[in-house]
PyMOL CGO cylinders between C-alpha atoms (Angstrom):
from pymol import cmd
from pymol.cgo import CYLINDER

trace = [
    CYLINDER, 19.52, 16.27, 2.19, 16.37, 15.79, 0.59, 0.3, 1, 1, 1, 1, 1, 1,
    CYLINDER, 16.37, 15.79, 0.59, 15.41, 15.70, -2.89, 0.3, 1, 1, 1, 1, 1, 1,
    CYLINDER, 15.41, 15.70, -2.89, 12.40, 16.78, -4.68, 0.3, 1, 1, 1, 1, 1, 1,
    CYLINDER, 12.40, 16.78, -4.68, 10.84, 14.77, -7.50, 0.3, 1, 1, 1, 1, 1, 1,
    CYLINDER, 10.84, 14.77, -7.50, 11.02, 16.30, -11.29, 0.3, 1, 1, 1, 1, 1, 1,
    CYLINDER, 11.02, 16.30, -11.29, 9.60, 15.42, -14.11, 0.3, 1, 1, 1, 1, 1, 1,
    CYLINDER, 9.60, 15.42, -14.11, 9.04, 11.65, -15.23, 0.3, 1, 1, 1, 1, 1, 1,
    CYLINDER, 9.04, 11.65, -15.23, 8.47, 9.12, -12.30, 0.3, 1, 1, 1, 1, 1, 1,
    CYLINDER, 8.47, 9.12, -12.30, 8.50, 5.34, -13.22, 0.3, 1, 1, 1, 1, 1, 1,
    CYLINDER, 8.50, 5.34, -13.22, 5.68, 3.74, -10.24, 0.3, 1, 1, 1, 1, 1, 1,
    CYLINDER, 5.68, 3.74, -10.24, 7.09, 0.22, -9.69, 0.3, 1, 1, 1, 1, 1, 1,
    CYLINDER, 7.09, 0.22, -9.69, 4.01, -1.52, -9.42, 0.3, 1, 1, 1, 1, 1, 1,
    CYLINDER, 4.01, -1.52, -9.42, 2.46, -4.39, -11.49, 0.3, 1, 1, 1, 1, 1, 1,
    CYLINDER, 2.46, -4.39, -11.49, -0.78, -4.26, -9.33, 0.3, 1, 1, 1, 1, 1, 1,
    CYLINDER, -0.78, -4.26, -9.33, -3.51, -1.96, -11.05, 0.3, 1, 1, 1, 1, 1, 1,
    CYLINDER, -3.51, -1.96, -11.05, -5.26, -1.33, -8.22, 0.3, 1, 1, 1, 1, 1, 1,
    CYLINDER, -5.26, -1.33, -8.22, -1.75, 0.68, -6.09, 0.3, 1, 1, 1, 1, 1, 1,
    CYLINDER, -1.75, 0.68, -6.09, -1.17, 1.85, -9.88, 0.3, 1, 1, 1, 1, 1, 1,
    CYLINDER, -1.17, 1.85, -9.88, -4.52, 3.49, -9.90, 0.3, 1, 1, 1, 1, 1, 1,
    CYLINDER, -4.52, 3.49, -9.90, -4.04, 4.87, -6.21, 0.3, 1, 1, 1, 1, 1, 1,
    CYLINDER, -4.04, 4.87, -6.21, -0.40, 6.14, -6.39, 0.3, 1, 1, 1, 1, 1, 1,
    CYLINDER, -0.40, 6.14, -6.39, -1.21, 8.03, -9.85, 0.3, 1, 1, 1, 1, 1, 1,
    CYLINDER, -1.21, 8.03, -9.85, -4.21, 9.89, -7.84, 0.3, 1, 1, 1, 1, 1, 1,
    CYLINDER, -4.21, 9.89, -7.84, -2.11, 10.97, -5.14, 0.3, 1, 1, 1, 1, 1, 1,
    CYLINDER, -2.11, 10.97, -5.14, 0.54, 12.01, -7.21, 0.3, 1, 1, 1, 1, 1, 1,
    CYLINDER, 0.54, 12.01, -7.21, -1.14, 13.80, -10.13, 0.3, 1, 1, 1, 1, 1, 1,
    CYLINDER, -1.14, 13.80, -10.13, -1.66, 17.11, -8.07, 0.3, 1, 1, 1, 1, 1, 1,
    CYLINDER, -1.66, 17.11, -8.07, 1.58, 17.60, -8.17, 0.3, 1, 1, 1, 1, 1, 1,
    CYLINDER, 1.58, 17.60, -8.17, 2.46, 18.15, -11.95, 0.3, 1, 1, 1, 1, 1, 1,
    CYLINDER, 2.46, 18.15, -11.95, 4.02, 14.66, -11.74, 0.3, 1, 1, 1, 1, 1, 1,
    CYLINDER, 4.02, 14.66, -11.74, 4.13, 12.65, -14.19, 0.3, 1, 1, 1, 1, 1, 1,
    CYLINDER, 4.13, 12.65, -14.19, 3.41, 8.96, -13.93, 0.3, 1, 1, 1, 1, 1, 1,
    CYLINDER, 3.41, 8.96, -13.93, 4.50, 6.00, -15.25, 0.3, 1, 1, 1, 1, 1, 1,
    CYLINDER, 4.50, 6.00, -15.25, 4.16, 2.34, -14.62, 0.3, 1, 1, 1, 1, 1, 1,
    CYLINDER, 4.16, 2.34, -14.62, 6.99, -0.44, -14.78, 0.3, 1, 1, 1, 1, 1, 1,
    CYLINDER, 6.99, -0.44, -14.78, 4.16, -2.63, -16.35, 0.3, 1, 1, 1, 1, 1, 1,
    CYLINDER, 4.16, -2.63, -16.35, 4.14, -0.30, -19.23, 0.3, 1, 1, 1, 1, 1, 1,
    CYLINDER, 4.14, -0.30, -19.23, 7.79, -0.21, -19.47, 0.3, 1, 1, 1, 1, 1, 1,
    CYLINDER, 7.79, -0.21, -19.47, 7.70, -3.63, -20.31, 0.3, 1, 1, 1, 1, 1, 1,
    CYLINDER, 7.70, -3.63, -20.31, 10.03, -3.84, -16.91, 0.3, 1, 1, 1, 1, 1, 1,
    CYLINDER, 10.03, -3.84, -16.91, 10.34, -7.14, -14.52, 0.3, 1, 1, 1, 1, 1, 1,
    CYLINDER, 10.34, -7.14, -14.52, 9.30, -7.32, -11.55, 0.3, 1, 1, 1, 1, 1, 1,
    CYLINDER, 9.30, -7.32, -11.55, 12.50, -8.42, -8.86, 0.3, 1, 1, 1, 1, 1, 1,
    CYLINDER, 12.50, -8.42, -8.86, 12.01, -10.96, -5.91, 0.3, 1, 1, 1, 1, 1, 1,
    CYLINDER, 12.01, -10.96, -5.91, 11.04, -9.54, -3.24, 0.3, 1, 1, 1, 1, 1, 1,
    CYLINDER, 11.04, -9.54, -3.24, 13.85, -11.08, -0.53, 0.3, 1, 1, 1, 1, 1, 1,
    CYLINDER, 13.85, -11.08, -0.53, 13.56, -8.30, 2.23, 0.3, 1, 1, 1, 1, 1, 1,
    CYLINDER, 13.56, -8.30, 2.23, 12.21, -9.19, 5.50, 0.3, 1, 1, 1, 1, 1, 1,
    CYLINDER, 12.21, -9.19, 5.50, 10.51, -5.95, 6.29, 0.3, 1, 1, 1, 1, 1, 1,
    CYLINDER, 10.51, -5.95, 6.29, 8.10, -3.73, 4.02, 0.3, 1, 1, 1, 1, 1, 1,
    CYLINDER, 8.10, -3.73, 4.02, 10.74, -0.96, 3.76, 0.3, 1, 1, 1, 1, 1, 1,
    CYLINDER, 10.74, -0.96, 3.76, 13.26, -3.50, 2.22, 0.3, 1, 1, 1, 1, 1, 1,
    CYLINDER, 13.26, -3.50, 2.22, 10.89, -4.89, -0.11, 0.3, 1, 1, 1, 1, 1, 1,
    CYLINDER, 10.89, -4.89, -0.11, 9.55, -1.43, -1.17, 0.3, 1, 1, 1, 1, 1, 1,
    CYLINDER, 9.55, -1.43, -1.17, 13.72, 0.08, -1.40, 0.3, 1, 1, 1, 1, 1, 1,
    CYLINDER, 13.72, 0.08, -1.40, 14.11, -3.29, -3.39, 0.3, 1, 1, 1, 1, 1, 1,
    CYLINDER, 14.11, -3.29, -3.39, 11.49, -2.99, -6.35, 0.3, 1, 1, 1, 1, 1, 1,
    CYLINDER, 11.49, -2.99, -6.35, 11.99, 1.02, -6.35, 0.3, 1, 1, 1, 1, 1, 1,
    CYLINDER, 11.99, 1.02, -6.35, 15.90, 0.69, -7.18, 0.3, 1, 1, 1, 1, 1, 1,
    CYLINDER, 15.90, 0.69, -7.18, 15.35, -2.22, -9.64, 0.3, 1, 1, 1, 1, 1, 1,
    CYLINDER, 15.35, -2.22, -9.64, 12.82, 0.15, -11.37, 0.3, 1, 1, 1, 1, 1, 1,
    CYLINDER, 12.82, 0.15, -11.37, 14.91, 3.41, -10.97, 0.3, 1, 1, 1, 1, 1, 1,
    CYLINDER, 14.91, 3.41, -10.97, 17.72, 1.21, -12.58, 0.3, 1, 1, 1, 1, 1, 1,
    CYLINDER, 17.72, 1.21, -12.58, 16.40, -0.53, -15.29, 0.3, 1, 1, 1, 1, 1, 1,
    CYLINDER, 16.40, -0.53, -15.29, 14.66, 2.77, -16.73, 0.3, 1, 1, 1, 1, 1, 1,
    CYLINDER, 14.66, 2.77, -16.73, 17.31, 5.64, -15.93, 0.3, 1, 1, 1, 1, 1, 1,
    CYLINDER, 17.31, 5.64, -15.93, 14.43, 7.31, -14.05, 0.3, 1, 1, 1, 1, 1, 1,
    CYLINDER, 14.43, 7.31, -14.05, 13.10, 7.76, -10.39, 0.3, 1, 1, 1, 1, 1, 1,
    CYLINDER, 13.10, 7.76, -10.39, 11.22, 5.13, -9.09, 0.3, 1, 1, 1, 1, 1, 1,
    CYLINDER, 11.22, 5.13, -9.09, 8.27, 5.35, -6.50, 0.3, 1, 1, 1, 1, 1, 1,
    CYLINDER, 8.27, 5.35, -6.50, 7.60, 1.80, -5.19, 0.3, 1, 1, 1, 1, 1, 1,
    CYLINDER, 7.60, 1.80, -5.19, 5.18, 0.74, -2.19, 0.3, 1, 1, 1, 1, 1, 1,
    CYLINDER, 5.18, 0.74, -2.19, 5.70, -2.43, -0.31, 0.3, 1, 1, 1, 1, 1, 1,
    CYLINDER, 5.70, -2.43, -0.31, 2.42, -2.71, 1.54, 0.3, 1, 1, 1, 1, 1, 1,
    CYLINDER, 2.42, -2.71, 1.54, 0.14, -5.59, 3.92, 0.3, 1, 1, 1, 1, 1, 1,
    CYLINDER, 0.14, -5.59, 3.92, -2.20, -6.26, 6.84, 0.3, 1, 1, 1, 1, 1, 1,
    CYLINDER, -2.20, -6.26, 6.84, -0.45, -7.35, 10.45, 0.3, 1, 1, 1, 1, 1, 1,
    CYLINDER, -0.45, -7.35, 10.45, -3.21, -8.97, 12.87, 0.3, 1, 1, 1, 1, 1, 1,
    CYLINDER, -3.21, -8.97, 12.87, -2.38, -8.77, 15.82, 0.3, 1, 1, 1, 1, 1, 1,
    CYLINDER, -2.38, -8.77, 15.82, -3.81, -12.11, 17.20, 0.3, 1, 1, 1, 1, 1, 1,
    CYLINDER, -3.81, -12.11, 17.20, -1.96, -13.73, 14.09, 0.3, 1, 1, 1, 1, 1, 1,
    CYLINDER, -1.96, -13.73, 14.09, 1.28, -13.14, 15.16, 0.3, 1, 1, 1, 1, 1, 1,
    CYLINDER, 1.28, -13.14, 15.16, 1.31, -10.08, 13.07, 0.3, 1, 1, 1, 1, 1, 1,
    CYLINDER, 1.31, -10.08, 13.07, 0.58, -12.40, 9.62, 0.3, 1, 1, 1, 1, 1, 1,
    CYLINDER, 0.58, -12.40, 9.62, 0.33, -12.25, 7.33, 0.3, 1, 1, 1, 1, 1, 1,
    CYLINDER, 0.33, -12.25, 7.33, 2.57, -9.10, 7.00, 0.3, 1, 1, 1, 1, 1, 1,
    CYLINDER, 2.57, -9.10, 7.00, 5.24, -9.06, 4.56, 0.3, 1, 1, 1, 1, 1, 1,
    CYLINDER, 5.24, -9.06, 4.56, 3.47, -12.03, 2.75, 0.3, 1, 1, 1, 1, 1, 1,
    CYLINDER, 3.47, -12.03, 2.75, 0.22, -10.23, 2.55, 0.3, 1, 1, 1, 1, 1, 1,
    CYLINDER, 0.22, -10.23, 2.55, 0.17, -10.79, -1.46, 0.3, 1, 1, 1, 1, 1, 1,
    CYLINDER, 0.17, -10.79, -1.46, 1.47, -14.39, -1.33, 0.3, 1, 1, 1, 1, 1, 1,
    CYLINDER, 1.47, -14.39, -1.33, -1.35, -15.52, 0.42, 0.3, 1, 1, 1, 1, 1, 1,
    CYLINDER, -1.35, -15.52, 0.42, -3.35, -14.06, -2.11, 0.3, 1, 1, 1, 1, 1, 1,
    CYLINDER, -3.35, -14.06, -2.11, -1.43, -16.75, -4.51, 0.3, 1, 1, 1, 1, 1, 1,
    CYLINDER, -1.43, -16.75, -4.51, -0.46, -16.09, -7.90, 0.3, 1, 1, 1, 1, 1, 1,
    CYLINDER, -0.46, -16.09, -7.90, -4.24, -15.58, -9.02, 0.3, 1, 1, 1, 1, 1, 1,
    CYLINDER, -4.24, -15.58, -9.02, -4.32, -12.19, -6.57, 0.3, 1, 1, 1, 1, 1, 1,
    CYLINDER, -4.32, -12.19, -6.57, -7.17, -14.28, -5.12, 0.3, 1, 1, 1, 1, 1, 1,
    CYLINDER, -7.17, -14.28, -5.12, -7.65, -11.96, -1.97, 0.3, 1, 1, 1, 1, 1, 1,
    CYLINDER, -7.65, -11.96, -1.97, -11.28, -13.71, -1.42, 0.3, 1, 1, 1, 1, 1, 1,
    CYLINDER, -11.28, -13.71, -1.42, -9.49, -16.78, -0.72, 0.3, 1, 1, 1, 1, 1, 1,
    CYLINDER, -9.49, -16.78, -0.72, -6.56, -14.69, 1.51, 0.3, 1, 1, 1, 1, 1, 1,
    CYLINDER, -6.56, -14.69, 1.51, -9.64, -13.23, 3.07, 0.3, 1, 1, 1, 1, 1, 1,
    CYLINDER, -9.64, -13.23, 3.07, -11.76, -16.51, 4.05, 0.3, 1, 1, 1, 1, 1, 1,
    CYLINDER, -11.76, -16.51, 4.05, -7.77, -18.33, 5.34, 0.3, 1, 1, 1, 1, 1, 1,
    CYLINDER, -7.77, -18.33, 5.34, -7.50, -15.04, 7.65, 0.3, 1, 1, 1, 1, 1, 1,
    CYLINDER, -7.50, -15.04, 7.65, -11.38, -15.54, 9.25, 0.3, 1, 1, 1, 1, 1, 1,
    CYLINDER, -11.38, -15.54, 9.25, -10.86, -19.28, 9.29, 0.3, 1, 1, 1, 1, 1, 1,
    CYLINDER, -10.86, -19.28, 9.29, -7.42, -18.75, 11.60, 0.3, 1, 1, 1, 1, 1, 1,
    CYLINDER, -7.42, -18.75, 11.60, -9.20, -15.98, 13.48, 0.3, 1, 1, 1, 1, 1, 1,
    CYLINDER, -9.20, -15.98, 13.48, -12.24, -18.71, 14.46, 0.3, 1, 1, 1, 1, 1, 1,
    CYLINDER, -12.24, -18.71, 14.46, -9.42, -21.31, 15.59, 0.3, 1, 1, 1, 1, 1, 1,
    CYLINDER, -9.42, -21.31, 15.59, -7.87, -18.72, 18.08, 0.3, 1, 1, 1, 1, 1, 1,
    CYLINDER, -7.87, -18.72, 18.08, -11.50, -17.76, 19.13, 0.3, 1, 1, 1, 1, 1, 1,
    CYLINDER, -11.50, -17.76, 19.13, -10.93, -14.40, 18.33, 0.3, 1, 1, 1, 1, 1, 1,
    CYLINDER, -10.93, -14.40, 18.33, -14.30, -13.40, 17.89, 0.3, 1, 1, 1, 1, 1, 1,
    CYLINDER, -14.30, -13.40, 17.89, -14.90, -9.87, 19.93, 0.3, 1, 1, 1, 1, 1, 1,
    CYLINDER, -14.90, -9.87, 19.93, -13.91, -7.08, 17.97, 0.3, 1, 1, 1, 1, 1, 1,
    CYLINDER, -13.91, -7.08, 17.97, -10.79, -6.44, 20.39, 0.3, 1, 1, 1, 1, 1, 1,
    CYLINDER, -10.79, -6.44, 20.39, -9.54, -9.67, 19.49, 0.3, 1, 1, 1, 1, 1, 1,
    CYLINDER, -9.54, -9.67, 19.49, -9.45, -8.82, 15.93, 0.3, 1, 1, 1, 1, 1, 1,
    CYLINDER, -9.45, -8.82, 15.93, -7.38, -6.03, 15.79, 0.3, 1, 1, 1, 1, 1, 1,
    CYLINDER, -7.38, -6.03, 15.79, -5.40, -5.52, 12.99, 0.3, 1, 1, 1, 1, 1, 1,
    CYLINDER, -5.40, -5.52, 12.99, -3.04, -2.55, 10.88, 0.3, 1, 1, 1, 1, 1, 1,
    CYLINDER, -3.04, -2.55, 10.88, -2.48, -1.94, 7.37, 0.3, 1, 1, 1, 1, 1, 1,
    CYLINDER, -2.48, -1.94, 7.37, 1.31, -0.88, 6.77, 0.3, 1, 1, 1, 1, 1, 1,
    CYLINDER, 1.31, -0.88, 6.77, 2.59, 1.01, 3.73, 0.3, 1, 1, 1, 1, 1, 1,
    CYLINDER, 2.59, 1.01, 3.73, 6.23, 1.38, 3.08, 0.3, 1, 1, 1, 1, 1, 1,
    CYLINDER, 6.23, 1.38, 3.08, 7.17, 4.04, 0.30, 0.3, 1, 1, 1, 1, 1, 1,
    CYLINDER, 7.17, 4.04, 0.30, 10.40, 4.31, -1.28, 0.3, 1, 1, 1, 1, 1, 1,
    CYLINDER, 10.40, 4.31, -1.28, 11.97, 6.73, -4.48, 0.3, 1, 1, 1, 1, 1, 1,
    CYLINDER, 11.97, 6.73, -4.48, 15.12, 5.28, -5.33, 0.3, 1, 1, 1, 1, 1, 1,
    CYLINDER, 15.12, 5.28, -5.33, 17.21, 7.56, -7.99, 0.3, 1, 1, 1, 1, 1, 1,
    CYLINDER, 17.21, 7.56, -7.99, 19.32, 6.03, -10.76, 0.3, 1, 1, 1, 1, 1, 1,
    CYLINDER, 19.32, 6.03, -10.76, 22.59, 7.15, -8.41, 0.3, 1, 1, 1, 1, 1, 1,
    CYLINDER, 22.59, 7.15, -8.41, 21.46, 5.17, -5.62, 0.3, 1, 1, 1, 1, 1, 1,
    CYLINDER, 21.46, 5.17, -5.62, 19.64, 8.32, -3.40, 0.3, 1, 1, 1, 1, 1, 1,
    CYLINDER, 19.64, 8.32, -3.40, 16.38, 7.31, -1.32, 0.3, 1, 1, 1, 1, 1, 1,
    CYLINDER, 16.38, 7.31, -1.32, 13.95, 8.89, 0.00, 0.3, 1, 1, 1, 1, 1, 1,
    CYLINDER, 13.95, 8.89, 0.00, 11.70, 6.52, 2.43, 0.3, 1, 1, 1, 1, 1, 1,
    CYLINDER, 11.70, 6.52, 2.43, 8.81, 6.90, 4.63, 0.3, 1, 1, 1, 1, 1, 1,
    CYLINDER, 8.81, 6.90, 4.63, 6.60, 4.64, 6.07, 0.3, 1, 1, 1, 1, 1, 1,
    CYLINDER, 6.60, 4.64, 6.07, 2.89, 4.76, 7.96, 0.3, 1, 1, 1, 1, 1, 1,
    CYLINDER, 2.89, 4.76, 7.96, 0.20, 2.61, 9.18, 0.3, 1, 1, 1, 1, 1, 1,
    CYLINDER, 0.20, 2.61, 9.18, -4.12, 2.65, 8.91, 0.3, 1, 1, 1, 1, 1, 1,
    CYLINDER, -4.12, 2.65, 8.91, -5.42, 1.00, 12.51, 0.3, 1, 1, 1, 1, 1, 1,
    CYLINDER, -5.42, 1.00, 12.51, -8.65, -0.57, 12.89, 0.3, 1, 1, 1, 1, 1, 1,
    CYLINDER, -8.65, -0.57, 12.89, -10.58, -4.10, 13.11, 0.3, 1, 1, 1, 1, 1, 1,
    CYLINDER, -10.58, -4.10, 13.11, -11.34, -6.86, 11.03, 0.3, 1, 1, 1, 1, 1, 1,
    CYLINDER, -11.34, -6.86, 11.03, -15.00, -7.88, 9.94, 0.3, 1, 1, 1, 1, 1, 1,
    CYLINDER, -15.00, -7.88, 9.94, -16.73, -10.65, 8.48, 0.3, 1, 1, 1, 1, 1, 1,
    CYLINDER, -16.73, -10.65, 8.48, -18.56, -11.63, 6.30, 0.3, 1, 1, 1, 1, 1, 1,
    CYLINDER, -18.56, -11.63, 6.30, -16.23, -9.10, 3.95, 0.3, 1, 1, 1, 1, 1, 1,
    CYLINDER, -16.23, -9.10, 3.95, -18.10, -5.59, 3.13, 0.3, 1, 1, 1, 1, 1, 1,
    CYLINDER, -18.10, -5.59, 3.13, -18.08, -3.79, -0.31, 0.3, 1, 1, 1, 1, 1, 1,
    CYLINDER, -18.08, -3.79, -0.31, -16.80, -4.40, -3.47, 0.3, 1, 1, 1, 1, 1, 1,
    CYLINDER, -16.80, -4.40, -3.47, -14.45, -1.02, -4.00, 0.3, 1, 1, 1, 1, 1, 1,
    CYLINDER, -14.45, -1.02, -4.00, -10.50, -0.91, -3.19, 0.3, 1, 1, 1, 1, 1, 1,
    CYLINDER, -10.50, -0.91, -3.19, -8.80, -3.93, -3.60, 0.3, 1, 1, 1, 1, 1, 1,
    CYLINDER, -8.80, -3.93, -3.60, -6.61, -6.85, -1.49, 0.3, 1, 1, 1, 1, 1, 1,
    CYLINDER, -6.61, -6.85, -1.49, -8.02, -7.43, 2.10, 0.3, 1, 1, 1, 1, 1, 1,
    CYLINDER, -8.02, -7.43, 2.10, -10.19, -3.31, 1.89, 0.3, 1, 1, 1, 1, 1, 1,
    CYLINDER, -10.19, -3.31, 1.89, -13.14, -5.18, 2.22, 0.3, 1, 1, 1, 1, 1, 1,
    CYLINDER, -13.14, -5.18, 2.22, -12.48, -7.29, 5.67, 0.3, 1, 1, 1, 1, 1, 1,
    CYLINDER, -12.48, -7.29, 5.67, -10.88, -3.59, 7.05, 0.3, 1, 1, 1, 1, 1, 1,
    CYLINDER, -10.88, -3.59, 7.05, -12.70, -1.41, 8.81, 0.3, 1, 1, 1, 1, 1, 1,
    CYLINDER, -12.70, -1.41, 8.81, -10.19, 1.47, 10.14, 0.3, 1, 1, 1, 1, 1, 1,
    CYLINDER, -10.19, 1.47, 10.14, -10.96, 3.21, 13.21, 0.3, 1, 1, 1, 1, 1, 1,
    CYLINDER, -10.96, 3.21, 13.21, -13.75, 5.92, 14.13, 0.3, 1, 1, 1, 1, 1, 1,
    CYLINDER, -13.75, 5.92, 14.13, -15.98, 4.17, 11.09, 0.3, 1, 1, 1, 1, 1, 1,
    CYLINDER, -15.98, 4.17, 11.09, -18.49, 2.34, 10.60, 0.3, 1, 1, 1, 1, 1, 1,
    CYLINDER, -18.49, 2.34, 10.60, -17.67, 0.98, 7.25, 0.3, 1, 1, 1, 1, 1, 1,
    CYLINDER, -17.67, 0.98, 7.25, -14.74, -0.75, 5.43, 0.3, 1, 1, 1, 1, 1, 1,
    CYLINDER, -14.74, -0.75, 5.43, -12.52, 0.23, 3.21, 0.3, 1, 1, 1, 1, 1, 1,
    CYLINDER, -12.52, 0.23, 3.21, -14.38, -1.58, 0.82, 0.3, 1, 1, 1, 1, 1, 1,
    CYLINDER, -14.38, -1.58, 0.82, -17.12, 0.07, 1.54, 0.3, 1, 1, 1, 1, 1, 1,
    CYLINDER, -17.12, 0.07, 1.54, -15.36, 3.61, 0.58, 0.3, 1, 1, 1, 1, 1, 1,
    CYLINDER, -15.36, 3.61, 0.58, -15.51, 5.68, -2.71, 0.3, 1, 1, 1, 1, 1, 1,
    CYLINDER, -15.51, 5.68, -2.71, -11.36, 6.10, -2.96, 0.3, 1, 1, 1, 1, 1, 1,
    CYLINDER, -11.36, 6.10, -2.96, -11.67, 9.71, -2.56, 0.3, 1, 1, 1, 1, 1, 1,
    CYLINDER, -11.67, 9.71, -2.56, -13.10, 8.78, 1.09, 0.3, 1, 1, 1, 1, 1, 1,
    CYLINDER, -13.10, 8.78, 1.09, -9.93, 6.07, 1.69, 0.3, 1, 1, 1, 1, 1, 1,
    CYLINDER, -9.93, 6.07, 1.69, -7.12, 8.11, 0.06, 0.3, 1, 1, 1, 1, 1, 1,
    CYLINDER, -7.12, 8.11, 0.06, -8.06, 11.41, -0.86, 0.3, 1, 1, 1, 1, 1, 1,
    CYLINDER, -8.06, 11.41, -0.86, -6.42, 14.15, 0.89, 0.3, 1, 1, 1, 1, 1, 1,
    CYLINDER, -6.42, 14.15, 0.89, -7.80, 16.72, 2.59, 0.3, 1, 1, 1, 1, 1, 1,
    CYLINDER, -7.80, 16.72, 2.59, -9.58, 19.11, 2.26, 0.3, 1, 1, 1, 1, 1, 1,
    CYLINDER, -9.58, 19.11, 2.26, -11.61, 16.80, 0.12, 0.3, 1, 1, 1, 1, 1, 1,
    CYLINDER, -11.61, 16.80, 0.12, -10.60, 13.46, 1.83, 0.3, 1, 1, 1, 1, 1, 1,
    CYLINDER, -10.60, 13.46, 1.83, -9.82, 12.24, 4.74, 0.3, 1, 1, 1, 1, 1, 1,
    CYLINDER, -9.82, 12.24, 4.74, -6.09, 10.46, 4.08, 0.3, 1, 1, 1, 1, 1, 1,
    CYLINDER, -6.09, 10.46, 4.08, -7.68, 7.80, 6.10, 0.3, 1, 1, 1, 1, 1, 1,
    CYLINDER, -7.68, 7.80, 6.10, -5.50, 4.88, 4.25, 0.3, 1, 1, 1, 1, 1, 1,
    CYLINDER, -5.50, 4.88, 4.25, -2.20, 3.51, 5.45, 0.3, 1, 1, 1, 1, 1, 1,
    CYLINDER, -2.20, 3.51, 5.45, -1.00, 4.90, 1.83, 0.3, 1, 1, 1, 1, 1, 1,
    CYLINDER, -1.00, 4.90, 1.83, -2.22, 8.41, 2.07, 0.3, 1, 1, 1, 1, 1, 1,
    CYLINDER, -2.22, 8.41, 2.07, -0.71, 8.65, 5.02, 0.3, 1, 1, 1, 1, 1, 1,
    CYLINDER, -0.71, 8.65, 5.02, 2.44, 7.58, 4.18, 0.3, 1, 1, 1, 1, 1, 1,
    CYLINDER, 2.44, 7.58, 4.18, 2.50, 9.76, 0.72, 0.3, 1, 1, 1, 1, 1, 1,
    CYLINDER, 2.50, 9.76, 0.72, 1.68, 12.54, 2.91, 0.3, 1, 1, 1, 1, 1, 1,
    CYLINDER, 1.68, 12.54, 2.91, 4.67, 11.85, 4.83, 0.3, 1, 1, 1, 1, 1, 1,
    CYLINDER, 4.67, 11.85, 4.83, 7.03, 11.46, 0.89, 0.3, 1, 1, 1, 1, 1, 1,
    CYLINDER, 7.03, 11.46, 0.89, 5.18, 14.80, -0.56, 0.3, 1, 1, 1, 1, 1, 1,
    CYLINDER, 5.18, 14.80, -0.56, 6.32, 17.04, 2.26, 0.3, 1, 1, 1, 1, 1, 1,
    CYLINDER, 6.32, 17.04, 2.26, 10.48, 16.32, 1.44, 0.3, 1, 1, 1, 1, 1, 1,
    CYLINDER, 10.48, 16.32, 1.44, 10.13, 15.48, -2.12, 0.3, 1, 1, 1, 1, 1, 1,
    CYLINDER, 10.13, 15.48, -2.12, 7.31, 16.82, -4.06, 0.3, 1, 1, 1, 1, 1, 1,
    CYLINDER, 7.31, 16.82, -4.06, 6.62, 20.28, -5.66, 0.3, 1, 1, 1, 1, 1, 1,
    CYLINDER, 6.62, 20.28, -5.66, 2.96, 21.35, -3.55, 0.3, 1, 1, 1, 1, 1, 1,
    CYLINDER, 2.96, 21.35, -3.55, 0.45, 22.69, -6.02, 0.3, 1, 1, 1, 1, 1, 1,
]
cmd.load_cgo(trace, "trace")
């Protein structure tokens, strides 16, 4: 059985740019958000080996430590001629100074040694993983993925992480390139073209009130 979301919702991230995103896409719906960050909560290791276990694993931490549902998002790019990499590990290759310009220039430099150079060797998916854990251990979890091909030099300086290497299918630009009403907004004024979108989509049908 289902259950909606009511009231306060604590959003277990410590990353302002999914803070900013998730707190769009939920404020149509008379929700209202807040972060772990300004909670003063921790953030807990991420040991899962999936993004749905990472996500289930910050949004019960959260839901616990405040007495209040938690929305988490365990999220990451999977190229396809890297062996899916760097997946679940998307972040940590970023390093602990979130330098994604870096995480960007390792990903191009592994793509040249493989010769993947033709835009069908360079395929790659963005994954999101969204979990609400309750304080009494219910979850509600959905998960959803953004196709399309990686570019380079990086485009655009708007979204955050690897947006700006990411162009998703059926477009001509990258995420980067994208106002975020463009990459997450849902319809009718945006497309819901992100991996996140999509998978909120997928949590707002069973849980949340629609406005």
């Amino acid at each position: 059985m289902h259950r909606r979301i009511t009231g306060r919702l604590v959003i277990a991230t410590h990353n302002p740019g999914k803070l900013a995103e998730m707190r769009e896409l939920l404020a149509p719906h008379g929700v209202e958000a807040i972060s772990a960050g300004e909670l003063g909560l921790g953030e807990p290791e991420e040991t899962g080996d999936t993004f749905a276990a990472n996500a289930r694993i910050k949004a019960a931490a959260a839901a616990k430590a405040a007495q209040l549902p938690a929305f988490a998002d365990d999220s990451g790019l999977v190229v396809d001629a890297l062996d899916d990499a760097p997946g679940i590990f998307s972040a940590r290759w970023a390093g602990p100074n979130k330098d994604f310009n870096a995480a960007m220039t390792r990903i191009e430099r592994l793509l040249q040694e493989r010769g993947a150079t033709t835009p069908a060797q360079r395929r790659a998916h963005f994954v999101s993983a969204l979990c609400v854990a309750w304080p009494d251990d219910h979850l509600e979890e959905v998960e959803a993925r953004a196709d399309g091909t990686l570019v380079w030099p990086p485009r655009g300086t708007a979204g955050f992480g690897y947006d700006p290497m990411f162009m998703p299918d059926g477009h001509t630009r990258t995420f980067g390139e994208m106002t975020s009403l463009e990459k997450h907004g849902l319809p009718p004024l945006g497309l819901g073209l992100s991996h996140r979108a999509r998978a909120f989509v997928k949590l707002a049908e069973i849980c949340l009130d629609q406005r």
